[in-house]
Structure formats: structure tokens, C-alpha cells
C-alpha positions in Angstrom: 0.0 0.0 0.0 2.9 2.4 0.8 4.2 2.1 -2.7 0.9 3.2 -4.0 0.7 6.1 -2.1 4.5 7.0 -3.5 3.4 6.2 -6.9 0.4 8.8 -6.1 2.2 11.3 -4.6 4.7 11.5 -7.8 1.7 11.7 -10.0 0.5 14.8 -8.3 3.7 16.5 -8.6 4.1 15.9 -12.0 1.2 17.3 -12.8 1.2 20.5 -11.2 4.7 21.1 -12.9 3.3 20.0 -16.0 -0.2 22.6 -15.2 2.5 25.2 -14.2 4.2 25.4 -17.3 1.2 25.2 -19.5 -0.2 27.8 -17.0 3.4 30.0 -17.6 3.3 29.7 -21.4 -0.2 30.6 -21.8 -0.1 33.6 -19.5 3.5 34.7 -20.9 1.3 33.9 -24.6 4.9 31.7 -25.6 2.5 29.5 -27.2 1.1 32.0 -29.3 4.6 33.5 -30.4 5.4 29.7 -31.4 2.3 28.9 -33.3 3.1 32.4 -35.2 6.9 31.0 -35.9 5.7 27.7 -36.7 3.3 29.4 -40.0 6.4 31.9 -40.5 8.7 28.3 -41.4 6.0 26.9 -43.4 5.3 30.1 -45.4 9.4 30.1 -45.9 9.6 26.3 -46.9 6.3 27.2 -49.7 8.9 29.8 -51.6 12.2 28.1 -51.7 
């Protein structure tokens, strides 16, 4: 039973880092800026 609650525990922090950083990109709009380079790439791959 221990090891379950470690296992359970782990999970928990690994999701609130993973919720912080999507949290920090979308409030810092990073994911925005990289959706913008992303089309800017493909736009630059069409003409050569």
C-alpha cells in the first residue's frame, strides 16, 4: 500500500509542474509566439 501512495504522490507533482508550465506559457502567450513562428517556417519552406 505504501508504494501506491508514493506512486500517487509522484503523479501529483508531475502534474502540477506540467499545469504550471502550461499555466506559464499561456499567461506569458509563448504559445502564441510559437504557433506564429511555426506558420512563418512553413510560409518560408512554400517559396524556396
Amino acid at each position: 500500500m505504501e508504494g501506491l501512495g508514493a506512486i500517487f504522490v509522484i503523479a501529483i507533482i508531475i502534474g502540477v509542474v506540467f499545469l504550471m508550465r502550461w499555466l506559464g506559457a499561456w499567461m506569458l502567450r509563448i504559445d502564441e509566439v510559437i504557433n506564429i513562428q511555426s506558420e512563418i517556417l512553413k510560409e518560408l519552406k512554400k517559396r524556396n
